[in-house]
C-alpha positions as MATLAB code, in Angstrom:
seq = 'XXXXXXXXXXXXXXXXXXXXXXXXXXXXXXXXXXXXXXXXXXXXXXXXXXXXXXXXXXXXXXXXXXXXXXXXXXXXXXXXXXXXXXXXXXXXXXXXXXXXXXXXXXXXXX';
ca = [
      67.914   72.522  131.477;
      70.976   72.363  132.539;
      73.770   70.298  130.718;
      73.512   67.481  133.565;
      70.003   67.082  133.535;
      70.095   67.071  129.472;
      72.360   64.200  129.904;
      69.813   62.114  132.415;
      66.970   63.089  129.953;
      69.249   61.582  126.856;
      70.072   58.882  128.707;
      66.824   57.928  129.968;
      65.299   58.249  126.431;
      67.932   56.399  125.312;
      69.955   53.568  127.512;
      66.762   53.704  129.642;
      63.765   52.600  127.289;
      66.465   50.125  125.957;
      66.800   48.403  129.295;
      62.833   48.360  129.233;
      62.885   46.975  125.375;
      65.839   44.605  125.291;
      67.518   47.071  122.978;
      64.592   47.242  120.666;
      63.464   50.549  121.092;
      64.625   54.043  122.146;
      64.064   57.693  121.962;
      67.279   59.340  120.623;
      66.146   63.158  121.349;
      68.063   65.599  119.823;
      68.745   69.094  121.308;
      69.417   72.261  119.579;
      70.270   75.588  121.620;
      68.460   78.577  120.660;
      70.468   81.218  121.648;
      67.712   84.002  120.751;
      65.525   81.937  123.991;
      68.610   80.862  125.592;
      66.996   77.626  125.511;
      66.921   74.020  123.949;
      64.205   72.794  121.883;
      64.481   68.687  122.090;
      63.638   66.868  118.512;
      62.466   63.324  117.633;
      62.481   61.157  114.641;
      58.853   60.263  114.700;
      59.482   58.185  111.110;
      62.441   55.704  112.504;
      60.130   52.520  113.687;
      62.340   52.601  116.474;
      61.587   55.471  118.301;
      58.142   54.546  117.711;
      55.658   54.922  120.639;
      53.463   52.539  119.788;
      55.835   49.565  118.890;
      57.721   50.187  122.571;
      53.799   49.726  124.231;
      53.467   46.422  121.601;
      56.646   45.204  122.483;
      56.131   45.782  126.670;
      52.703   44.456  126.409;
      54.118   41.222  124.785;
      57.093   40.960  127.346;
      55.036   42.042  130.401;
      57.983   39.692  132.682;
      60.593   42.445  132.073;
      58.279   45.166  132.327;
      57.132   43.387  135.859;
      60.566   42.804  136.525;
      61.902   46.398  135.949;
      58.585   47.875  137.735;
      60.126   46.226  140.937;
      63.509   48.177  140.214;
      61.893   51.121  139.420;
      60.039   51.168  143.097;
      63.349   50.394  144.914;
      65.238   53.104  143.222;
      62.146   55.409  143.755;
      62.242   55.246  147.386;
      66.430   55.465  147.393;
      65.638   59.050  145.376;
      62.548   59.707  147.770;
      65.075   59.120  151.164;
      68.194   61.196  149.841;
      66.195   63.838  149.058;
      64.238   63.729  152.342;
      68.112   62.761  154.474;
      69.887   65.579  152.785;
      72.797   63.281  153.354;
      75.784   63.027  150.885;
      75.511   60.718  147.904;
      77.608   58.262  145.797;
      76.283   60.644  142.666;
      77.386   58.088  140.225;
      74.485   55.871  141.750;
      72.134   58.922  142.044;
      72.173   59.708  138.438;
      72.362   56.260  137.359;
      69.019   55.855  139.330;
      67.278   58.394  137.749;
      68.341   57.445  134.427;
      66.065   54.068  135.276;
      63.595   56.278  136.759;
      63.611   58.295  133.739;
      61.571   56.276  131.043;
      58.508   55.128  133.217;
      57.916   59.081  133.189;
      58.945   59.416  129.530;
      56.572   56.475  128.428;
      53.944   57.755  130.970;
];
């Protein structure tokens, strides 16, 4: 990935699954270069209770209003992504990425 898109990801771990949990809940990934792959490998701490799948679901399931409320967002900024990709037009890229930061953590949690 490319440094941009490992910010989106980190953000949409992060910021994004806290806008979906009231600041409960995150992933915090972390990313470590391999320069032997020229790659990243991305990490989790699968012992913090926060990052914890399974309490984010518990937590959603129990506030279903702000899930149903952030699904709504989530289609809006869909189809915004959907038509600039289709328009090729130019973009306010402060909005794009801040879109698919939202977008982000319905894939994530997926």
């Amino acid at each position: 990935m490319s440094i941009v898109e490992e910010e989106i990801y980190y953000k949409g771990e992060y910021e994004g699954i806290m806008g979906l949990t009231r600041d409960l809940y995150y992933f915090k990934p972390l990313f470590i270069y391999d320069k032997i792959q020229n790659n990243c490998h991305i990490y989790y701490n699968e012992l913090d209770l926060e990052e914890d799948p399974s309490m984010m679901y518990y937590y959603m399931d129990k506030d279903f209003e702000k899930v149903k409320e952030c699904y709504e967002q989530l289609k809006e900024d869909v189809k915004y992504l959907n038509n600039v990709i289709k328009s090729k037009n130019s973009i306010k890229i402060e909005e794009f990425i801040d879109k698919l930061i939202f977008v982000y953590p319905f894939s994530s949690l997926g």
